[in-house]
C-alpha positions as CSV (number, residue, x, y, z in Angstrom):
1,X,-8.6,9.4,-33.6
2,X,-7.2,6.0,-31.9
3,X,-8.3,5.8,-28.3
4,X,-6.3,3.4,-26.4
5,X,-8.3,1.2,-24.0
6,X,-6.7,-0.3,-20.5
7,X,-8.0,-2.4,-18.0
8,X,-7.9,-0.9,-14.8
9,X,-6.0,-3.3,-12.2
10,X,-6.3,-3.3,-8.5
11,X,-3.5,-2.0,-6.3
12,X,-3.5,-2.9,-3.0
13,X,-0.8,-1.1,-0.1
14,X,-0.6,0.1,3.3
15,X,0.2,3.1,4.8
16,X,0.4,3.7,8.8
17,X,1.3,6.7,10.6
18,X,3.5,6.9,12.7
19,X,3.0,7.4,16.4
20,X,4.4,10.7,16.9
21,X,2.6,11.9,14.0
22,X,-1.0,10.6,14.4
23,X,-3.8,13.3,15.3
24,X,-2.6,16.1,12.9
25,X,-5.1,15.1,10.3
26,X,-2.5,13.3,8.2
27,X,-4.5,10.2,7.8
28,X,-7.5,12.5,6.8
29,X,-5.5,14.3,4.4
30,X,-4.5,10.8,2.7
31,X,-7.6,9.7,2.2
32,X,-8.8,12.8,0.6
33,X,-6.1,12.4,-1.5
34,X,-6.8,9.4,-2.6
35,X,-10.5,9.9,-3.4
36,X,-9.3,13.0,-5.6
37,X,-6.7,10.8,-7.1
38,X,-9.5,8.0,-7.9
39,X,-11.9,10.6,-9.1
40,X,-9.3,12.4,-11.2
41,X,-8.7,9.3,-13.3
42,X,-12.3,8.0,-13.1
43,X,-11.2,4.7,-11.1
44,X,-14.9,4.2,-9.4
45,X,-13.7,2.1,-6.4
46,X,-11.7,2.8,-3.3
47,X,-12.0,0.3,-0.6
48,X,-10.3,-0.3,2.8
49,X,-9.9,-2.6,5.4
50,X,-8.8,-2.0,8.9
51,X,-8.8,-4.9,12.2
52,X,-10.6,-2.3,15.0
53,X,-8.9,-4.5,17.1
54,X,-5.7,-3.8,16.0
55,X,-6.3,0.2,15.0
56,X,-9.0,1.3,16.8
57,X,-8.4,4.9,16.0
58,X,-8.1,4.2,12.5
59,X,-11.5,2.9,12.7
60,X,-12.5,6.4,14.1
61,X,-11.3,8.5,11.1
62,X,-13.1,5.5,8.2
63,X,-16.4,6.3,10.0
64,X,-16.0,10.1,9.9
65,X,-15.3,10.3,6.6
66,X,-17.8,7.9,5.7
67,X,-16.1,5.0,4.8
């Protein structure tokens, strides 16, 4: 059997929520998402950068979940 090999590249984005929408868990429910999306296709790194400065509550939510 022929198994293909691929190099995984990194993908870098951003994602904000909105005002009206922040503090109904949406951000937690991305990341989650993501990690299941990383673990589901064995990518073994997920990384994130945030300016506390700038996002101070976004800060918040990395530290709960451990980031």
């Amino acid at each position: 059997m022929h198994e293909e090999s691929f190099e995984i590249k990194p993908i870098s984005c951003q994602i904000r929520i909105i005002e009206p929408l922040r503090n109904y868990g949406i951000g937690s429910q991305l990341a989650l998402a993501c990690e299941k999306c990383c673990k589901e296709n064995a990518i073994p790194y997920l990384g994130l950068d945030v300016n506390p400065a700038d996002n101070a509550a976004a800060k918040r939510l990395y530290e709960r979940l451990v980031y």
